[in-house]
C-alpha positions as CSV (number, residue, x, y, z in Angstrom):
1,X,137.6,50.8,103.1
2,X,140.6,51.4,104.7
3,X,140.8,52.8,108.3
4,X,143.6,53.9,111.0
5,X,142.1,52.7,114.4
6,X,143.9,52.7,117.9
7,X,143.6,49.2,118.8
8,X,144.6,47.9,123.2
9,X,145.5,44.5,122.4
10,X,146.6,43.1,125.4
11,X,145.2,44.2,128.7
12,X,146.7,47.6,130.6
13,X,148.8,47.9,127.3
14,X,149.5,51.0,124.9
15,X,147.3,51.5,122.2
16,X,148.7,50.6,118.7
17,X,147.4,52.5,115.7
18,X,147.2,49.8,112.8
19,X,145.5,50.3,109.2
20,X,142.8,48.2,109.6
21,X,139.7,47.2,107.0
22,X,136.0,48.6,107.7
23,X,133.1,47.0,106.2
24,X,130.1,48.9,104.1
25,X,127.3,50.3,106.7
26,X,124.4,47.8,106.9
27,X,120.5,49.1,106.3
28,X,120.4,50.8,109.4
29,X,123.6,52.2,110.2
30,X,125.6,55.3,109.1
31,X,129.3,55.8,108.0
32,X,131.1,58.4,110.1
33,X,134.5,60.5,109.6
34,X,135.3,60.8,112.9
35,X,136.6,64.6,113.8
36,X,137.2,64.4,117.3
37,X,136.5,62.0,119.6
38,X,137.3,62.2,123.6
39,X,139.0,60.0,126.0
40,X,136.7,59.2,128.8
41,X,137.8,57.1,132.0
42,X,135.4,54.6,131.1
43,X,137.9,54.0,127.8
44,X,140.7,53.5,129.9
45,X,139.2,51.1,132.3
46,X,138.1,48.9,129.5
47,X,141.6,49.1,128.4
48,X,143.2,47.6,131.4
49,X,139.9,45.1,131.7
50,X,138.0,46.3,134.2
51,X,135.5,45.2,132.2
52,X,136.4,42.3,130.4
53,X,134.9,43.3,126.8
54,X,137.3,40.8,124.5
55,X,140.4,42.4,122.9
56,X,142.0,43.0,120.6
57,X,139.2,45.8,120.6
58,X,139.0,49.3,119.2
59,X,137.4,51.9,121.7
60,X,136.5,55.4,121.8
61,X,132.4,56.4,122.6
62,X,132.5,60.2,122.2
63,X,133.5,60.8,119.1
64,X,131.9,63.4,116.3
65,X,131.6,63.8,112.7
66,X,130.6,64.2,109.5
67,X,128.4,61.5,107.7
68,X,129.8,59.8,105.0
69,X,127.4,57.1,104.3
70,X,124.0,55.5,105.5
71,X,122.3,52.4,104.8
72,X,119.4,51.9,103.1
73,X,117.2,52.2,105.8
74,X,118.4,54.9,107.2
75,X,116.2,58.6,107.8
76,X,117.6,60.2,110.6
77,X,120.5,62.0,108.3
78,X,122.2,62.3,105.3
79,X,125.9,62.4,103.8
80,X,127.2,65.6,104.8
81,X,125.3,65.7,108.0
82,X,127.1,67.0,111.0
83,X,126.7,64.4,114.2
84,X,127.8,63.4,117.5
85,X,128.0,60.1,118.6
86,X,126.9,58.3,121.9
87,X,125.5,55.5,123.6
88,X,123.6,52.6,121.9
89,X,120.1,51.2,122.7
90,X,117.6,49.1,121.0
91,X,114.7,51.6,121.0
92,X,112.2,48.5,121.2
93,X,112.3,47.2,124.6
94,X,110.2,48.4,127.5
95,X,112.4,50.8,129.1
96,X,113.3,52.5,125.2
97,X,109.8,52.7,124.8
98,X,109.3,54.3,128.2
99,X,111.8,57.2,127.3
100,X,114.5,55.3,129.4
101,X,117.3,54.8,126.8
102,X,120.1,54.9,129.3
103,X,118.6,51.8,130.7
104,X,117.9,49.8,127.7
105,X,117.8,46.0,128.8
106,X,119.8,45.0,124.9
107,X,122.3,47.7,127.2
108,X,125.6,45.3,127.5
109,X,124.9,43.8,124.2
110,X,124.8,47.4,122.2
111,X,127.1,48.6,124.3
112,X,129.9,46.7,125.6
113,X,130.0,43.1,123.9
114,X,133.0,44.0,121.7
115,X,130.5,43.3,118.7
116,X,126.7,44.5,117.0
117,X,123.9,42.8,119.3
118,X,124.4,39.8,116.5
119,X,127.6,39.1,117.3
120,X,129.5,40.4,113.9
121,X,131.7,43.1,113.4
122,X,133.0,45.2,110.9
123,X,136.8,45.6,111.7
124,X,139.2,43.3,110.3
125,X,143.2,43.6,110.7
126,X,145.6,41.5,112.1
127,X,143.1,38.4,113.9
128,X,139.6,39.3,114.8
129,X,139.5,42.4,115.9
130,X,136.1,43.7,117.8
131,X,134.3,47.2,117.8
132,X,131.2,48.4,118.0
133,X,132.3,50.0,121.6
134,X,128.9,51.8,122.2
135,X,127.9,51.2,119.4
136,X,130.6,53.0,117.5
137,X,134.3,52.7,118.4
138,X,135.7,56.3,117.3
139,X,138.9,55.7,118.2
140,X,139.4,55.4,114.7
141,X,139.4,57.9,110.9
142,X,135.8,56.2,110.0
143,X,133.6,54.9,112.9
144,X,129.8,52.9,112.0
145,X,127.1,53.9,113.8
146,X,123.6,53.1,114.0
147,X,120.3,55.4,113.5
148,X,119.8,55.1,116.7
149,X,122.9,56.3,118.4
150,X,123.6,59.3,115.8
151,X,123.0,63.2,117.3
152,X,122.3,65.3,114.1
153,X,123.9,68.8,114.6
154,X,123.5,72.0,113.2
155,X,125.7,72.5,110.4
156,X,127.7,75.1,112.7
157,X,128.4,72.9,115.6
158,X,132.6,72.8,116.7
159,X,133.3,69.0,116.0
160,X,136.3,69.6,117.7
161,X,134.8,70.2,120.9
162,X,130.8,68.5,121.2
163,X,132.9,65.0,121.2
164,X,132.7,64.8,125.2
165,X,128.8,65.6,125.1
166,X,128.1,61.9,123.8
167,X,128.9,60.6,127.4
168,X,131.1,62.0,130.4
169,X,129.6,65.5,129.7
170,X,126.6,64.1,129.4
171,X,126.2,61.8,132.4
172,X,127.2,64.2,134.5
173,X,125.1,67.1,133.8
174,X,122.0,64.8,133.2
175,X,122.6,63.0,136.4
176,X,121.9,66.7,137.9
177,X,119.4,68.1,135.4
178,X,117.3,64.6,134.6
179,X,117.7,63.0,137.8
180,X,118.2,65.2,140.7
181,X,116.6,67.8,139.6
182,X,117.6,70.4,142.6
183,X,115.5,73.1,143.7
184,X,116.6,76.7,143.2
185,X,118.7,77.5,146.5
186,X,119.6,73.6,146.8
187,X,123.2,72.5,147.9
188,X,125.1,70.0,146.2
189,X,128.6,68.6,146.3
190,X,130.6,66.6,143.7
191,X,133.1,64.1,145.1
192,X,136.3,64.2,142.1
193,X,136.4,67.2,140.2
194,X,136.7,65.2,136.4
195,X,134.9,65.9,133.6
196,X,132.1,64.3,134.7
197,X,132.0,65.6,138.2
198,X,132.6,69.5,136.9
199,X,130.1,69.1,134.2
200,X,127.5,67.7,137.2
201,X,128.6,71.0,139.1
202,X,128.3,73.2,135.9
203,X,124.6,72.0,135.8
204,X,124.2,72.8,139.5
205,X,124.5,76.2,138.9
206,X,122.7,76.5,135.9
207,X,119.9,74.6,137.8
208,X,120.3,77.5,140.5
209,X,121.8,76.0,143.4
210,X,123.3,78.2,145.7
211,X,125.6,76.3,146.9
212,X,128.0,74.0,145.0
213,X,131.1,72.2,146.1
214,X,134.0,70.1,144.6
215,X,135.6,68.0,146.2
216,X,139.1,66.6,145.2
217,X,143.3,65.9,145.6
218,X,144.4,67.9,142.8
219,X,144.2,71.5,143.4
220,X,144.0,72.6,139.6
221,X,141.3,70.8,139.6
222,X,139.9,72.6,142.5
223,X,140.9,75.7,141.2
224,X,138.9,74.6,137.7
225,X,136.0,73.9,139.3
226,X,135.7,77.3,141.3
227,X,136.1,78.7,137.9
228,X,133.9,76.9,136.4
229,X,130.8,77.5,139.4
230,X,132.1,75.2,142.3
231,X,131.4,77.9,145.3
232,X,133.3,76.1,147.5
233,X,136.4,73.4,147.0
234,X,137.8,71.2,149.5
235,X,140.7,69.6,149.1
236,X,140.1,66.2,150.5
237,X,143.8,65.3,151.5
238,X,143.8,68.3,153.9
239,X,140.5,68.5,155.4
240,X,137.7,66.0,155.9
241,X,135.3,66.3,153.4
242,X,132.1,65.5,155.3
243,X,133.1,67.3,158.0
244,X,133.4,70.6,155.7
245,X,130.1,70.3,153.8
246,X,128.4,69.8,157.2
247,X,130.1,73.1,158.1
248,X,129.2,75.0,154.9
249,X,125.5,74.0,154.7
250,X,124.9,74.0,158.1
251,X,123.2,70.9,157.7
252,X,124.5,68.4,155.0
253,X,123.9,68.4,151.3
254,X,120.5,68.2,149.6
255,X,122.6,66.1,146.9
256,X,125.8,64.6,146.4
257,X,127.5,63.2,143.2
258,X,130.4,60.5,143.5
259,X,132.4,60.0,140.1
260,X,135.1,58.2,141.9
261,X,134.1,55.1,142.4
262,X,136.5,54.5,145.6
263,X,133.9,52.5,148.3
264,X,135.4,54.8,150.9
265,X,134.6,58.3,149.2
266,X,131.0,56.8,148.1
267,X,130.7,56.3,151.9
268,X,131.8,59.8,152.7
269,X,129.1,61.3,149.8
270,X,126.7,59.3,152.0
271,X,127.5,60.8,155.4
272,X,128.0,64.2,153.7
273,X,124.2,64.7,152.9
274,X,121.3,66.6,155.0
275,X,118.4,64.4,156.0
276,X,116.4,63.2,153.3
277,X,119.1,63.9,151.0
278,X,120.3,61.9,147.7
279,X,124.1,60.4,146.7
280,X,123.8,59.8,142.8
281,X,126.8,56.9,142.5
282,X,128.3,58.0,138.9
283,X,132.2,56.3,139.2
284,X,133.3,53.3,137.1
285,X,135.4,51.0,138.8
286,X,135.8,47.3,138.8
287,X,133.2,44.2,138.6
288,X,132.5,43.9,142.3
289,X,133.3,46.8,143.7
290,X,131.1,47.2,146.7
291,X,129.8,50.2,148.3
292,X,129.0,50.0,152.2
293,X,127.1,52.4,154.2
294,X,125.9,52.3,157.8
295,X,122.5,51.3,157.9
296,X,121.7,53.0,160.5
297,X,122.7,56.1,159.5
298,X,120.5,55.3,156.3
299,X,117.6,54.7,158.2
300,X,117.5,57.5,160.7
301,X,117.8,60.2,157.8
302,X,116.0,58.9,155.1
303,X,118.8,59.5,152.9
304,X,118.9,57.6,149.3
305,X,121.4,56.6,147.5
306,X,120.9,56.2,143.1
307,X,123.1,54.8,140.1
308,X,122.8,56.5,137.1
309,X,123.7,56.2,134.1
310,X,124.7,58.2,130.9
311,X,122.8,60.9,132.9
312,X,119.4,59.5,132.4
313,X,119.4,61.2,129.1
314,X,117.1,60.8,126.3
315,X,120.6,62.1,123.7
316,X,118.5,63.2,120.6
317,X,116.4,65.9,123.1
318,X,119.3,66.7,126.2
319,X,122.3,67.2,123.7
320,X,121.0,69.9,122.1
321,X,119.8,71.4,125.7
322,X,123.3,71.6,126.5
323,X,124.3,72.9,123.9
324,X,121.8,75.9,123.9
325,X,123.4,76.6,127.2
326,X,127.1,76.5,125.8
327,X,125.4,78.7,124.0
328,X,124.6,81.6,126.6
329,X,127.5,80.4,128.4
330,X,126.0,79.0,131.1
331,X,127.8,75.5,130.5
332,X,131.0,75.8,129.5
333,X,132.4,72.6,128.5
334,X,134.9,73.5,126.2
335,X,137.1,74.7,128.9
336,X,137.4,71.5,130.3
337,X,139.4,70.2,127.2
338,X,142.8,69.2,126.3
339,X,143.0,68.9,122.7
340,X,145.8,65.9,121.8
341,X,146.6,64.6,118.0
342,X,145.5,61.0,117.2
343,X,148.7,59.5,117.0
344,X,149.4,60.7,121.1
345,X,146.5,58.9,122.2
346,X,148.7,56.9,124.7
347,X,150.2,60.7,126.1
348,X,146.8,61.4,126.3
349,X,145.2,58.7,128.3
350,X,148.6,59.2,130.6
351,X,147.6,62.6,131.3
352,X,143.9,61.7,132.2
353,X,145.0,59.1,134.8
354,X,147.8,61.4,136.3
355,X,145.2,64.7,136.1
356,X,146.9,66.7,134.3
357,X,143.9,66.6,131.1
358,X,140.2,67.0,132.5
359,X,139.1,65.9,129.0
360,X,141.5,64.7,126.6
361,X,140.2,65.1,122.6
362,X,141.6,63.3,120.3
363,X,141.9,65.1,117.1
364,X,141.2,63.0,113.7
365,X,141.0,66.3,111.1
């Protein structure tokens, strides 16, 4: 069939949208028509080659639906099924098995090869052109999927706004609610007030810490996050950051979150935490970015620092959990978004990287 994708294909270049040609769903995949789909930094950073997945490529990794189509060997839905799409894993190796599927060891070959684990595709325009970004590539009218990285949704779901729940959304609240897991009365502080970083504060309250900071440049963003549950904000081109968590917990953070991934600010999330306390490392930057800490001050307080990805979640049984507490408006998501027509996809990954959008959606319908 014929599709309108947004394909980058050199690197750090404008997205074109082309009419390209997408194959029939194998066995085990489904046929999407993409609704919405966000624009998450991880996108963009692929797009100037951060990471070098080949181009010319079609992105996109949060995108939602309605199914069109599904292979033969397909159970999970149906046509007409509302879904949400997000990360890819193989569901056979030991860490699927384990209920790990954020650390699936077939991870960069789902995810981020440019192609299906096989090495095919099923996008064909002007040269070879590679999808199957997380195992989907929404950027695009009709997106394939596989069984295993479809979300079915109740038939009321807003596919204009569950799009960001498929990754940003979700690693940052997962990283608070599946890996931190903070006491009620804990204190937490989120270095870059994002999506990600205010959906990992948005689950701090909901999780009942009492105290909950952002930390950023931008002041709407600041002021967002207050909104949105940060207690405190600190803007970090006025005041030092560690210095002002110190002085609001008294002691240092039970828990930190960096989404930045500058080394300097991961070093300041380190230094910003109480003894014993943990930095979840969340930010996306370059291959080979290094992250340096005293090791002294590591020693002496026992402090540990994590990676985590795509919040630890198990998608099929956390994406509904957030949702449930969209819900009863305890995690308010939808305020985070920007919506943005298809063809503006290029205005709308400006406004991201300038941070004027939190969450750009693209809209498809």
């Amino acid at each position: 069939m014929r599709v309108k994708a947004a394909v980058v294909r050199e690197a750090g270049h404008p997205f074109r949208i082309e009419e390209l040609e997408l194959d029939e769903p194998r066995a085990d995949e489904v046929l999407v028509k993409i609704h919405a789909t966000g624009v998450c930094h991880t996108d963009i950073g692929v797009r100037n080659q951060w990471l070098p997945v080949p181009l010319p490529l079609v992105l996109g990794h949060e995108g939602a639906g309605v199914v069109e189509s599904v292979g033969s060997g397909v159970t999970k839905v149906e046509s007409g099924d509302k879904v949400l799409l997000t990360f890819a894993s193989c569901h056979r190796c030991r860490m699927c098995l384990q209920g790990d599927p954020a650390y699936c060891e077939q991870f960069v070959v789902s995810n981020v090869a440019g192609s299906r684990p096989d090495g095919t595709n099923a996008l064909h325009g002007e040269g070879d052109v590679h999808g199957f970004f997380f195992g989907q590539s929404s950027f695009a009218t009709h997106s394939i999927a596989t069984e295993n990285n479809v979300v079915k949704l109740s038939p009321d779901a807003d596919l204009s706004i569950v799009g960001p729940l498929g990754c940003g959304i979700q690693t940052g609240a997962g990283t608070v609610l599946n890996r931190l897991r903070p006491e009620t009365g804990s204190s937490l502080a989120v270095f870059g007030a994002g999506a990600v970083g205010i959906a990992a504060l948005m689950a701090a309250r909901a999780a009942g810490c009492t105290k909950v900071i952002a930390v950023d440049l931008v002041p709407d963003r600041l002021a967002l996050a207050e909104e949105l549950g940060a207690t405190h904000s600190i803007d970090a081109s006025a005041k030092d950051p560690v210095e002002e968590i110190q002085r609001i917990t008294g002691r240092g953070a039970d828990f930190t979150v960096d989404t930045t991934a500058v080394t300097s600010v991961v070093g300041q999330a380190v230094s910003a935490l109480a003894p014993k306390g943990t930095c979840a490392v969340l930010g996306f930057g370059t291959a080979g970015t290094e992250v340096r800490v005293d090791m002294l001050e590591l020693l002496m307080t026992g402090r540990t620092i994590t990676g985590v990805t795509e919040g630890d979640a198990r998608p099929d049984d956390f994406i509904p959990r957030l949702l449930e507490l969209h819900a009863q408006g305890r995690f308010p998501f939808d305020k985070l978004i920007t919506s943005y027509d298809f063809a503006d996809i290029n205005a709308a990954c400006a406004d991201s990287e300038a941070g004027k959008a939190v969450k750009p959606v693209l809209r498809l319908v």
